[in-house]
N, C-alpha and C positions, 0 to 999 in steps of 0.2 A: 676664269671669265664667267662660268656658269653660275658660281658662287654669286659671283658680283650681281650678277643679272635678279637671282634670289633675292640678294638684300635688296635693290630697286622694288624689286617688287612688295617686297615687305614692305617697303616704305609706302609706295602705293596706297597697299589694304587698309595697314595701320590708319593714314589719312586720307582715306577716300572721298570723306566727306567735304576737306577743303578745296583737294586736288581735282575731283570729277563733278560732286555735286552741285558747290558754290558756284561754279562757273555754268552751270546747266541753271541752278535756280535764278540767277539774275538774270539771263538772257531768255528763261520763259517772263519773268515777268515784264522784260521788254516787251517782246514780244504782247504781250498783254493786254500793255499801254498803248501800246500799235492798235491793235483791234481795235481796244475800248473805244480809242480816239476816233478809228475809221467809220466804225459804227456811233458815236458820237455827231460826227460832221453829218454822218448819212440823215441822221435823224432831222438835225438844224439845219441841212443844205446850207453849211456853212465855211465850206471849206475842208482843207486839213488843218489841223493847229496839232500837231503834235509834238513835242520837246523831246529833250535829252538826248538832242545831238544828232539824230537821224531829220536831217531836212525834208520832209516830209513837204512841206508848204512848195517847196522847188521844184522836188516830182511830179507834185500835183499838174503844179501849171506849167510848166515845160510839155507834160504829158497830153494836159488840155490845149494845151498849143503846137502841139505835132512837132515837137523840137526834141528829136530821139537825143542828140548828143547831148544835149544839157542836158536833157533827166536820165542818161547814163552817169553823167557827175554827178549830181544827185546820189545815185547809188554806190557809187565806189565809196562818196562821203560815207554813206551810210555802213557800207562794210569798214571802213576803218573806225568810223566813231563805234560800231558792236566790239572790236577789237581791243580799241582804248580804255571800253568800259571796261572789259573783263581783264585789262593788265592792269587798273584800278584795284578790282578788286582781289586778282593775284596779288598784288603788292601786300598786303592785309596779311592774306594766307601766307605767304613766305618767311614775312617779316617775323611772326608768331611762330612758327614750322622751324625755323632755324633756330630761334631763341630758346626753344624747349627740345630742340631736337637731341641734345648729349644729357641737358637738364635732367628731364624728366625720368628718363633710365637711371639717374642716381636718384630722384628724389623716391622714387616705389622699388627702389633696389634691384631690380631688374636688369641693371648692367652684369649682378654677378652672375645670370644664370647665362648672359650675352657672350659672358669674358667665359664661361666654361666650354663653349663651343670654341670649332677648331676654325672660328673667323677671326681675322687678325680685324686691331684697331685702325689702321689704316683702312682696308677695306670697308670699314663699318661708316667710320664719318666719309669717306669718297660718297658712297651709295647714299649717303644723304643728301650732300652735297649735289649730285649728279638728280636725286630726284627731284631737289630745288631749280637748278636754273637750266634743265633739261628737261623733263620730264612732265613737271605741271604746266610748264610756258607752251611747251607742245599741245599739253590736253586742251589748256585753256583756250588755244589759237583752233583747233578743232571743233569746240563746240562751239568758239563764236563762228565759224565758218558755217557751220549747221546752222546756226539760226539765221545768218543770213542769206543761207539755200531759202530757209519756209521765209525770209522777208519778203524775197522776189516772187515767193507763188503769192505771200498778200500783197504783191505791187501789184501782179500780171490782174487777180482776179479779180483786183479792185476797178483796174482798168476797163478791166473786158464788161465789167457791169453798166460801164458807162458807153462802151461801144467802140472803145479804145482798144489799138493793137499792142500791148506792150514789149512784142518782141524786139522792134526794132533797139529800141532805149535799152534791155536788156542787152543787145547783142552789141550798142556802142559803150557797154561800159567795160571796166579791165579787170572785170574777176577771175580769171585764170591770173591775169599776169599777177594784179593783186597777191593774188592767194602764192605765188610760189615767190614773188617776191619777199613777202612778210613773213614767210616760212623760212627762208634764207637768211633773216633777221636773225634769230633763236639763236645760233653760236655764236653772234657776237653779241650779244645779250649775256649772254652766259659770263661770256672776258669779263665785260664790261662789271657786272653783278659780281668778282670774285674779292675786291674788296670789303663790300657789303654783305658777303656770305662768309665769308673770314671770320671779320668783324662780332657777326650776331653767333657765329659756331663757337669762339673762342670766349665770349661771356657765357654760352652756354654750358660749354665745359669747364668754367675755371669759378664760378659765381659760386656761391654756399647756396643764395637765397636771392630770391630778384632779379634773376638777369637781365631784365628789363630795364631797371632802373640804373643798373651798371650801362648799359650799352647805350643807353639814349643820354643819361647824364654828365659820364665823362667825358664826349666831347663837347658839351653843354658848357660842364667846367671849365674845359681849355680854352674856347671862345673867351668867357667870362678873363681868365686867367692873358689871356693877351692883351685884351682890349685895356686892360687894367695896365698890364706893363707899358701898353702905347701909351696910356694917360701919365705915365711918371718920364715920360721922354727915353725910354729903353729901347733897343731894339726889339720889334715886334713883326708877326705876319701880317699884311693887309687883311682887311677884314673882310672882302669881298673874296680872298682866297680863301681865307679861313671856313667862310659860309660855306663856298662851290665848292673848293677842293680838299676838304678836310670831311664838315659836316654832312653834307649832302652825299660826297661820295661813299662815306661809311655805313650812312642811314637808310638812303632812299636809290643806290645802284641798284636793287634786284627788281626795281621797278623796269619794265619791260622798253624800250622804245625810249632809254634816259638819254642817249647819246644825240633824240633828235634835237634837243633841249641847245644844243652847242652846235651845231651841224645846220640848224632848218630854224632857229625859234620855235619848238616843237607847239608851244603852248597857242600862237597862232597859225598850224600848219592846217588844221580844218575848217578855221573863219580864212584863209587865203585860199584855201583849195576849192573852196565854194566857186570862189571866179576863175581858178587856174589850176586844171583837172593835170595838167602836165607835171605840176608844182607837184601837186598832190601823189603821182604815180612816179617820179623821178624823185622824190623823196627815199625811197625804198630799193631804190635798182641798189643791187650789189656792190657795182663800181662805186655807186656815189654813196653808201652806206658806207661800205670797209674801207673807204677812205681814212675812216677816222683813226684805221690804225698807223697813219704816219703819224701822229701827234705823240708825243713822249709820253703826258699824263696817261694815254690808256696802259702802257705796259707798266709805268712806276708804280697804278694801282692794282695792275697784272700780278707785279712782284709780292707788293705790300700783301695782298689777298692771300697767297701764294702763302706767304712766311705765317700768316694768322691760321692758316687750315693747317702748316704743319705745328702749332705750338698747338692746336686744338687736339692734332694726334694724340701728341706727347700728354699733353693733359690727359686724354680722355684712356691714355693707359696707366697715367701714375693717381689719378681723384677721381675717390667713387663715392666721397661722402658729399652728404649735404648737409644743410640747417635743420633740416624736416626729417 
């Protein structure tokens, strides 16, 4: 277990910079925009107008209008939209992270001075695996939590400059329950992401050259390849399967919060949570989240993922060369 703990961490160091950094730098420069804008409006006395998902416009006037509950929805938006952003751009970091994660140790040769240590190949892809849908989903769920601590001291301060109390609004919104709610998310995130972490580990390990263009265009092909046999009158998959439960779940699972997508309509859960704070915080309770595991598709792409991480073993003990 110590060992295991090691290679996580190795993973870490190795990629610090997707796993700690990227997720810090995009929520300073929210942040940023925040200001900018606050300091912007101050100057125009014109408002807030600030975009990118934090309702800023609704705190304002909720705030200016002594209506704490509403401009606590307001901020719970807010902490899930910093949330979203950074499982955005997790997505990014992952998708890249696993596809070069067995790769790359072959292409600089570095597997064989890997395979001389007394770490089994098992343990090696686990420890990647685990600092994929474990590890960064955490980091990155922490620092957006951090930046949405310093959001509320620039709600509070902004507030108070106009002669506003903004603890109330703070104290009506659900950032505890928020935060351990969306914290309790991450394992099933993880399930959910093992077809897509499968998927990208096994072109990584078995590709000479490109595993990019391996993993994104063979099911590209197959798509192409059905639609084609549906046009000769053959038996074929729907195409709407094909997209959702083939394409999408191979490609885009290590995306954080994919399950809301089937479960919530994820894509309008924060233009409806704007009017329906309930919506928006019962979105995430436990109960109604790990629900999804009565549905078949979660374990079928359980399995699938499952049988991809173990041919990536197998791979990643028997191919050490590359193109390069």
């Amino acid at each position: 277990m110590n060992t295991f703990g090691w290679l996580v961490k190795r993973e870490y160091w190795e990629h610090k910079g997707g796993f700690y950094w990227a997720p810090i730098w995009v929520s300073g420069i929210m942040l940023l925009i925040t200001v900018l804008g606050i300091v912007a409006a101050e100057v125009f006395a014109s408002g807030i107008h600030v975009k990118g998902g934090i309702p800023w416009e609704m705190i304002a006037e909720r705030l200016n209008a002594g209506d704490s509950v509403n401009a606590g929805m307001g901020l719970d938006v807010a902490y899930v939209a910093l949330v979203g952003l950074l499982c955005i751009v997790l997505f990014f970091v992952l998708f890249f992270y696993l596809l070069g994660a067995l790769y790359d140790d072959r292409r600089d040769r570095s597997v064989l001075f890997w395979k001389s240590l007394p770490v089994s190949d098992t343990s090696t892809v686990l420890s990647k695996l685990a600092a994929a849908v474990l590890l960064a989903p955490l980091i990155a769920f922490l620092v957006a939590t951090a930046a949405y601590v310093v959001l509320l001291l620039l709600v509070g301060l902004w507030a108070m400059l106009h002669g506003i109390n903004p603890l109330p609004a703070i104290g009506a919104s659900h950032t505890l329950g928020l935060f351990w709610r969306l914290l309790l998310t991450i394992p099933l995130d993880a399930l959910i992401a093992l077809p897509t972490a499968g998927w990208l580990l096994f072109w990584s390990a078995y590709a000479r050259s490109k595993p990019f263009l391996w993993a994104v265009l063979v099911p590209l092909f197959a798509f192409i390849a059905n639609s084609w046999i549906g046009l000769m009158g053959l038996p074929h998959l729907d195409k709407d399967f094909m997209v959702r439960e083939v394409i999408a779940r191979l490609l885009f699972g290590i995306m954080p919060g994919w399950w809301l997508d089937d479960m919530h309509g994820g894509r309008h859960l924060l233009q409806e949570g704007m009017n329906n704070n309930e919506l928006l915080v019962s979105a995430f309770n436990p109960s109604q989240a790990y629900a999804i595991l009565a549905t078949p598709g979660v374990w079928i792409g359980a399995v699938a993922g499952v049988a991809l991480i173990a041919a990536s073993i197998w791979l990643r003990r028997t191919r050490i060369e590359t193109a390069t």
